[in-house]
N, C-alpha and C positions, 0 to 999 in steps of 0.2 A: 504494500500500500504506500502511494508516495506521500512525504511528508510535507505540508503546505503551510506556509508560515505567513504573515499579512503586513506589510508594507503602509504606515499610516498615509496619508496623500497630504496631508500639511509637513508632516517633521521626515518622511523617509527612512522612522527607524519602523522597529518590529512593535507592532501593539495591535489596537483592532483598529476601529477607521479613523476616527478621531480621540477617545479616548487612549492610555496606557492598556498593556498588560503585563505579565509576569514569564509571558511566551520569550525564548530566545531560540537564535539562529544556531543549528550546528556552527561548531567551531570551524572558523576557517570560511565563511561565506563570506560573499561579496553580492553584493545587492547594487545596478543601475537604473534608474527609473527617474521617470519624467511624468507630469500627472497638470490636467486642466482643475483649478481652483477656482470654484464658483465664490462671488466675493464674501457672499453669507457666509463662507468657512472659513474667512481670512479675517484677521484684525481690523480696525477702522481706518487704517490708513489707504489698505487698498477699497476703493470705493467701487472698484470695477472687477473687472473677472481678470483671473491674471494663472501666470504657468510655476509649477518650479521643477527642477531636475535634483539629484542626490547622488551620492557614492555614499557606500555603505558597506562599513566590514566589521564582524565578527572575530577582532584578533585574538580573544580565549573563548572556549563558553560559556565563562562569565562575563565577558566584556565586550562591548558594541559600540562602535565610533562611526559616527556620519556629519557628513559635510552637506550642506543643505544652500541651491541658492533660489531664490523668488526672484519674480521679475517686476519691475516697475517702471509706468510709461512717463514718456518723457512730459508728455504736461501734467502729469500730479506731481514731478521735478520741476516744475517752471519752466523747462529747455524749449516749447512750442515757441516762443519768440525767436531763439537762436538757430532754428531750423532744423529743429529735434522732432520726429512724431513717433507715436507707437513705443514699444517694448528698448528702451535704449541704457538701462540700467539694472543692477539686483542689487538684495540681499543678503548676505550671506550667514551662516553660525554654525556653531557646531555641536550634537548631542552626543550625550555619554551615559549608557545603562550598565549597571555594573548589577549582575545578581547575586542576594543575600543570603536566598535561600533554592534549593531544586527541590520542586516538587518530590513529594513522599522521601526527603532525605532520611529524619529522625523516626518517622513513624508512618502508618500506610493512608492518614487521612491531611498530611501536612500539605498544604498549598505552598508553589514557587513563590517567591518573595523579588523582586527589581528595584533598584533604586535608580532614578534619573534622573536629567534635566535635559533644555534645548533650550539654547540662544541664552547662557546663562547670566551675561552681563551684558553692561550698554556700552558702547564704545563713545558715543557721540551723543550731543542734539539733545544734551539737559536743560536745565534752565541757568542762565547766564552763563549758559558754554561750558558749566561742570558735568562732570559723568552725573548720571542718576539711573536707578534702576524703579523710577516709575514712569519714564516715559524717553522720549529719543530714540534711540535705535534699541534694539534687545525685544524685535514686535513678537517675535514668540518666543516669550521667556515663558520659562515654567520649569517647577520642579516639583516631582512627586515621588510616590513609594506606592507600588502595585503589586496585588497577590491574585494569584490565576491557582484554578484548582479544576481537574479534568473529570467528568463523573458520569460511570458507564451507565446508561440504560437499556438495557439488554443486548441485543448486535451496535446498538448505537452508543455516540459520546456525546455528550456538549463540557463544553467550555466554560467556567462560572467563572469571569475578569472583576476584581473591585478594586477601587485605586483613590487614593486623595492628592489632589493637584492644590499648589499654590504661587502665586510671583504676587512682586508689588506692583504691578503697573496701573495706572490711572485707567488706560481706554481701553486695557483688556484685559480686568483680573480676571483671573483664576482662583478661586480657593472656595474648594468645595468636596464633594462625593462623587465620581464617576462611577458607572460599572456598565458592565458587556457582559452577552451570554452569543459564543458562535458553535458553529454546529456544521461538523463536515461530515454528509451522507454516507453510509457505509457500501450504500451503492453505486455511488460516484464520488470519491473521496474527494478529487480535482476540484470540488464546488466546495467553498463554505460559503455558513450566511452567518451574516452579524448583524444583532441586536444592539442599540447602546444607546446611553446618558453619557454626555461628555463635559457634565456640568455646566453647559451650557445648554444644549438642545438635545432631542432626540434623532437617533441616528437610524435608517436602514441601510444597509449593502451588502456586496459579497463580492469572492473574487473566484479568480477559477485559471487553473496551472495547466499550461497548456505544454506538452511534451519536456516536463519535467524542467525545464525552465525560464519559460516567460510564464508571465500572471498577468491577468488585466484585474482590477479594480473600481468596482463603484459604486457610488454612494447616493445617499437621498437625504439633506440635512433638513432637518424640520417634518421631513418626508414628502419633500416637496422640490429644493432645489440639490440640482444634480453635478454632483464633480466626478472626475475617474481619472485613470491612468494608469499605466503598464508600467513593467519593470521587469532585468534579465537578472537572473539567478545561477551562480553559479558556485564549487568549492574550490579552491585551493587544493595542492594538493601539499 
């Protein structure tokens, strides 16, 4: 049965769509992917629909580094006067999951354990040109702790995700209760679906692994506006 892991479409690391999970990558993966962002899933800065693309590695299996950039058009930068139009700028940051706990380590009903963050600080764009970490640059800061616990029912599994997120930002906190339940068929494993609270809204999507290593991904935020995007998967050896 191949094993399918889920690509967030804001951050590029491993969780469900928009919330965290406690899920991590075999050691040694590499994750590339590129995903349309509807702006309802994006912070207040982007007022429009916009892209981002990622690299993503798994250097222990406890440990996951991704580089993450968004794009941003030239007149939410002012650049339309200077002869700027469309997509002529990004974002960039970087997340880091380290896990605390593997599922059924100590005993057989123990839930995976993840600690993380993404875009951890602000580099720029405080108030009177000091760093700040509640606004400027750092638009998808956050930092959480998630536990994932996998629970057979009968030929089948689901996935029970809970996590609590928080950052200081003004125009986009975070600090709350997420949680996920996804569910990969036992009939077609290649399919999951996910369910999710991302402490902000409610989430529908799923993804589906097409010849062991591309995935496409999409999502329904509010259950109504739609994002997606693909990404190739591969290990090291």
């Amino acid at each position: 049965m191949p094993i399918m892991l889920s690509a967030q479409l804001t951050y590029g690391t491993t969780g469900l769509l928009h919330a965290p999970s406690a899920e991590m990558q075999k050691d040694k993966t590499v994750m590339l992917g590129a995903n349309f962002l509807n702006k309802e899933l994006t912070p207040p800065t982007w007022y429009y629909n916009t892209y981002n693309y990622y690299l993503n590695v798994t250097i222990m299996p406890w440990l996951e580094v991704a580089y993450t950039c968004t794009l941003f058009k030239a007149e939410a930068l002012g650049l339309k006067p200077y002869g700027y139009t469309g997509f002529t700028n990004q974002d960039r940051y970087f997340s880091l999951r380290l896990r605390a706990l593997k599922e059924g380590q100590f005993w057989k009903h123990m839930p995976a354990v993840v600690l993380g963050t993404s875009d951890p600080y602000t580099e720029s764009g405080g108030e009177n040109g000091q760093l700040s970490s509640t606004e400027g640059n750092g638009y998808y800061c956050r930092f959480y702790i998630a536990a994932t616990k996998h629970i057979p029912l009968g030929k089948e599994q689901i996935g029970v995700h809970i996590s609590y997120l928080f950052n200081h930002r003004k125009d986009y906190p975070l600090n709350g209760v997420a949680a996920g339940i996804s569910y990969n068929p036992s009939f077609h494993p290649q399919l999951r679906l996910i369910a999710e609270y991302d402490a902000k809204d409610i989430a529908l999507g799923a993804t589906y692994l097409l010849f062991n290593h591309l995935y496409a991904q999409v999502e329904w935020q509010r259950i109504r506006h739609f994002s997606g995007g693909i990404a190739f998967q591969f290990r090291l050896k």
